[in-house]
C-alpha positions, 0 to 999 in steps of 0.5 A: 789476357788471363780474365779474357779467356776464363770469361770465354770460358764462363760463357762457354760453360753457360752456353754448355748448360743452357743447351743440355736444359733444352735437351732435358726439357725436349725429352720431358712430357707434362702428363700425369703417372702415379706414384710407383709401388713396391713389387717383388723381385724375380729369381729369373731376371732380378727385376720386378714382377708381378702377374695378374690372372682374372677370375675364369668366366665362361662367356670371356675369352682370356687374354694375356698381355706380356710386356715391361714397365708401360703395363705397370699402371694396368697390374695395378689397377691405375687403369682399366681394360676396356669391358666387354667380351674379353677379361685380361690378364697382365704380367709385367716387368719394369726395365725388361727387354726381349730375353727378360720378358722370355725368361719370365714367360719360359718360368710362368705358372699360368693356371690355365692356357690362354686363348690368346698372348699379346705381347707389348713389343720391348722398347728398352732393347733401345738401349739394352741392345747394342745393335739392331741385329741383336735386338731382333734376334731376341725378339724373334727368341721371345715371340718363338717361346711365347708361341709354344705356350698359345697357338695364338699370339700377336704383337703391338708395337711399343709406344715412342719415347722422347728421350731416344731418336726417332731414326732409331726407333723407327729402325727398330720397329721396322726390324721387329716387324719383319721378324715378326712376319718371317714367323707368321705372327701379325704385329700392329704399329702403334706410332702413329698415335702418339704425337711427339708433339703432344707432351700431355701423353707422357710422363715427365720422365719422357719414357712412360705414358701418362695415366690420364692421356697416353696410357687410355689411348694404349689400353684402347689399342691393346684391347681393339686388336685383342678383339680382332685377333680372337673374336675375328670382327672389329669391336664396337666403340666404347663411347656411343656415336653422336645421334644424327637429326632425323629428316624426314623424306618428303617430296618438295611439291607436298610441302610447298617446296624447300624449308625457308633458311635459318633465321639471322640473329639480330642484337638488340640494345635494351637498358643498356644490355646487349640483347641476341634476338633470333628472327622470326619468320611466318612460313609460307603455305599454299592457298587455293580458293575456289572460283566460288570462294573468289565470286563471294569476296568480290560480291562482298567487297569488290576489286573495282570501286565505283567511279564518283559522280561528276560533281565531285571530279577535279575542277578546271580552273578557267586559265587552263590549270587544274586544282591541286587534288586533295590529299588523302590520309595514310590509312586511304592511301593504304585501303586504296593501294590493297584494293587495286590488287587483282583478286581473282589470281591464286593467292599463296599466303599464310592465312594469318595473312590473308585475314590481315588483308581481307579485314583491311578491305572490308574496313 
């Protein structure tokens, strides 16, 4: 009895383990991130910080990012804004929630004023808060900060995670949403984006966006709404749009009506290689001959040859039966059956072929 029940027990304790596996694998991504760099610590919140301010450039309007540890890869140049009208600054803090990222945005020495703040909505209040209720009040304490420092300020949503549920992230954007528009500032849903089922868009830790997938697919979303919210107009794509086929506009009766389909591909066996051959066809072009052009080619080679004289006509055999007619080679079955044809008709062939016809008759 004694080993009967330590056996359950092993089982027991594999079966423990192989489930936790499973979750631990659940909530891992399979993208790549790069190897994280030492920052300073701030005296504000203990976390790391750092803050990147461009160049000034009088024809860029200048934007500011705020946000936690999703923007790490972007301060330290792992991956690049977009180009364009905008230059970007960026101030991140690893591990941050709402009232870290106030904090630090209370205490900044920005050398000049932005044109506009993006705030990148703070996703470790999934855990840092303990109810929801909480976490929206410290949300609504970051954008009422932010929005002292720029008379222009917008939210994007924070990316999903896997290791927490998506019940919970849902509430949570929908909270954040809602004291977002109770204050009048606009806040832009970024979920749908991110596929769960797409593990490449993550790193391993489930938590972080892969710099070779999901974090292209942040940056292009942050720099669209930065576009739109200052410059008032969509931004044009990065990547230019496949050209289309010009197809000229040609009324069917000018062109002898519609284009003949695509030829069928064909396999040929040569040497005992397999061969793609693609079908050729001569297309068709309309002919008209004047009733002068079709009296000279019945003048020279008439449509109605000349009966034989009587001498060479079929013979009557005496007992009623009548001679077996002489055969005729292919090529006289051939001349004879191309010069029964009604010449005088309009003839709708490609010239090549009415020279092949024409020679055939003459010859």
């Amino acid at each position: 009895m004694p080993c009967l029940r330590s056996s359950r027990r092993s089982q027991a304790d594999k079966l423990r383990i192989a489930q936790r596996g499973n979750a631990n694998s659940a909530c891992r991504g399979s993208g790549y991130r790069h190897t994280v760099l030492q920052w300073g610590k701030s005296p504000f919140t203990g976390r790391s910080h750092k803050l990147v301010i461009p160049a000034e450039s009088p024809d860029k309007k200048f934007v500011l990012l705020v946000g936690a540890s999703h923007l790490r890869a972007v301060a330290d140049g792992f991956v690049e804004m977009p180009e364009g009208r905008l230059s970007f600054g960026v101030m991140s803090t690893p591990g941050a929630s709402a009232t870290d990222l106030k904090n630090e945005v209370l205490h900044a020495a920005l050398p000049r004023t932005p044109d506009a703040i993006c705030v990148l909505a703070p996703g470790n209040n999934l855990t840092s808060s303990r109810t929801l209720e909480e976490a929206r009040a410290d949300f609504g304490s970051l954008l009422a900060i932010v929005s002292s420092c720029c008379p222009k300020v917008f939210v994007v949503d924070f990316p999903p995670r896997l290791d927490v549920e998506v019940s919970l992230q849902d509430a949570m954007r929908q909270e954040f949403q809602r004291e977002a528009t109770l204050m009048g500032v606009k806040y832009f849903s970024v979920a749908e984006f991110f596929p769960l089922d797409c593990r490449v868009l993550w790193s391993k830790d489930g938590v972080h966006l892969s710099d070779s997938d999901g974090m292209k697919i942040l940056v292009q979303l942050l720099w669209q709404h930065s576009y739109e919210q200052i410059l008032g107009t969509a931004p044009e794509p990065q990547v230019p749009p496949r050209r289309r086929k010009f197809t000229p506009n040609v009324p069917e009766e000018e062109v002898g009506g519609p284009s003949p389909p695509d030829p069928p591909e064909r396999a040929l066996v040569v040497r005992g290689r397999r061969v793609t051959l693609k079908g050729c066809f001569i297309p068709l072009t309309p002919v008209r001959l004047s009733s002068a052009m079709l009296a000279e080619i019945n003048k020279r080679v008439p449509s109605q040859r000349p009966r034989p004289p009587e001498e060479t006509r079929e013979a009557t055999v005496d007992h009623g039966q009548t001679a077996a007619a002489p055969k005729r080679s292919p090529a006289e079955h051939r001349v004879r059956l191309f010069k029964s044809c009604n010449m005088t008709c309009y003839i709708v062939l490609h010239p090549v072929a009415f020279a092949l016809i024409f020679i055939i008759r003459v010859f």
